[in-house]
PAKE-694542 format. One record per residue (C-alpha): residue number from 1; residue in three letters; z, x, y. Coordinates in steps of 0.05 Angstrom, whole numbers, always signed. Example, Ala and Ser with C-alpha at 12.3 -4.5 7.8 and 13.67 -1.06 7.14 Angstrom:
// residues 2
- 1,ALA,+156,+246,-90
- 2,SER,+143,+273,-21
// end
This chain:
// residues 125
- 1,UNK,+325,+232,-85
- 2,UNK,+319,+249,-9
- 3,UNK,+269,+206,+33
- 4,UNK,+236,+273,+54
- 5,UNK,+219,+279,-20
- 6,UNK,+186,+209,-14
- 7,UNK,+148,+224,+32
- 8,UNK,+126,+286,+5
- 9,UNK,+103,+258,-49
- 10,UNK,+66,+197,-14
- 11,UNK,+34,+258,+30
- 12,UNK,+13,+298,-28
- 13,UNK,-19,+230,-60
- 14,UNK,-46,+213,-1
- 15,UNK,-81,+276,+6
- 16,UNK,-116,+273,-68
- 17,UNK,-139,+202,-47
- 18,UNK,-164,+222,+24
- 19,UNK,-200,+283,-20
- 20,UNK,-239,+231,-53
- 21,UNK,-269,+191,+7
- 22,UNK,-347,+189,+1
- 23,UNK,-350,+230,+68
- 24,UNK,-318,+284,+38
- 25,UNK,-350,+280,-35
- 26,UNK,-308,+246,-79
- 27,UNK,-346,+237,-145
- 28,UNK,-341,+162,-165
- 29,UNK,-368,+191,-237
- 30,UNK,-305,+233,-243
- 31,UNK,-248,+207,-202
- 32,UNK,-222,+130,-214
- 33,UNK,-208,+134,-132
- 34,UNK,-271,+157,-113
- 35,UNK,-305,+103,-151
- 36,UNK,-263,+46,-118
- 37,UNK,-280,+77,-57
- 38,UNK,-351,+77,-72
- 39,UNK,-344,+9,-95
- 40,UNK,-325,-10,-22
- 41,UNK,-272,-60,-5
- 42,UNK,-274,-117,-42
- 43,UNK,-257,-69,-111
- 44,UNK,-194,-41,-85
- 45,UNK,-175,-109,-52
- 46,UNK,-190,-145,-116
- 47,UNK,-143,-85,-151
- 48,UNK,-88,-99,-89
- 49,UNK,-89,-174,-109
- 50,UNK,-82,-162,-183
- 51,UNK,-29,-113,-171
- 52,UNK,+19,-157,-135
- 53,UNK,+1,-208,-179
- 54,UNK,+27,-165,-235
- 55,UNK,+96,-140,-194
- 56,UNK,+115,-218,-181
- 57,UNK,+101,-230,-268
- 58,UNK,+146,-170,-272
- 59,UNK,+196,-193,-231
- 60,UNK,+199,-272,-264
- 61,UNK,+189,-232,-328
- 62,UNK,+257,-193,-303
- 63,UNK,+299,-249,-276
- 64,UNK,+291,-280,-357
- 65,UNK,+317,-210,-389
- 66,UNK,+254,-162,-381
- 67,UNK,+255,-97,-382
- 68,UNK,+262,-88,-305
- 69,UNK,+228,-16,-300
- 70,UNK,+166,-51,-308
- 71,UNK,+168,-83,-246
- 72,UNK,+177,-8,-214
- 73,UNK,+116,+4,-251
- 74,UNK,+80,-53,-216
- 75,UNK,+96,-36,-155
- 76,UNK,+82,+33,-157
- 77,UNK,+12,+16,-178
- 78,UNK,+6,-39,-119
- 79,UNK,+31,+22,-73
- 80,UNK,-31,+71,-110
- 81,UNK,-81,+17,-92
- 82,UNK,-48,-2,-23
- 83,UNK,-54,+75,-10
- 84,UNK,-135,+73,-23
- 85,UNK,-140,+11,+33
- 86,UNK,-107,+56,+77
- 87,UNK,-145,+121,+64
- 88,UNK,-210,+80,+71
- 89,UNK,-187,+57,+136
- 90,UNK,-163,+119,+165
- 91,UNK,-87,+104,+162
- 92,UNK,-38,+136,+122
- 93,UNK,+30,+124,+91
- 94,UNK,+60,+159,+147
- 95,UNK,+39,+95,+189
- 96,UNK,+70,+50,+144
- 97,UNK,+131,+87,+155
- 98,UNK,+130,+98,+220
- 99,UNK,+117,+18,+226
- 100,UNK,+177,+10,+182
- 101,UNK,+230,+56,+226
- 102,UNK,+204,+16,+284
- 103,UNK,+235,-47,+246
- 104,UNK,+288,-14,+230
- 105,UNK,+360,-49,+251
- 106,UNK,+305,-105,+279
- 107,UNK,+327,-183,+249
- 108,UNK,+271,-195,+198
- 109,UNK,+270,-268,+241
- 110,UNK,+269,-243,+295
- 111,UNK,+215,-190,+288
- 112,UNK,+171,-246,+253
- 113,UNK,+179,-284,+310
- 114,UNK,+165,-230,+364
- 115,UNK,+89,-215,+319
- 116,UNK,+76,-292,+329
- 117,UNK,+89,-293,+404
- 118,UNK,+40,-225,+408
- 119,UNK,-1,-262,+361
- 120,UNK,-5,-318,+408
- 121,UNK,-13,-276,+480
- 122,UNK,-68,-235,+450
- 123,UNK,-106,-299,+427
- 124,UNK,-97,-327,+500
- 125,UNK,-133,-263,+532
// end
């Protein structure tokens, strides 16, 4: 599987979830998105929580003989509900992406470490 068809098919999801903000109608009586969305924050950051909750069980559940395609599961349903926070705050997955070629061939250390300096000049302004 390419990464264009990734992302085509975190565009296309994205899409049905934008489709479902309040602002443009989304029916929180027939659409499981549109009611988290209705719900405001605190239901799809409750759903974020649980959902990493449930890859890391996955994972230890993995590590001691599990069936491991549950943890791809997991994730993919943290990723669904990660989606929603961005949609509701006007981001998309093309952002995370973009973010993500930005780190790209960037030391995990040392891009930690450059966030905490920026962290620390923008607090000092």
């Amino acid at each position: 599987m390419t990464s264009t068809m990734n992302t085509d098919a975190l565009d296309r999801l994205a899409d049905v979830i934008e489709s479902r903000l309040p602002a443009r109608g989304g029916d929180p009586e027939s659409s499981y998105v549109a009611r988290l969305l209705h719900k405001g924050p605190d239901a799809f950051l409750k759903k974020i929580g649980e959902e990493a909750t449930e890859v890391v069980m996955a994972a230890k559940d993995a590590d001691h003989g599990g069936d491991r395609t549950k943890i791809v599961n997991e994730v993919a349903d943290l990723w669904f509900h990660s989606m929603v926070a961005l949609a509701h705050y006007g981001l998309s997955p093309r952002d995370v992406v973009a973010e993500l070629a930005r780190r790209a061939g960037t030391s995990g250390i040392e891009e930690k470490a450059l966030r905490k300096a920026q962290a620390r000049e923008a607090s000092n302004d």
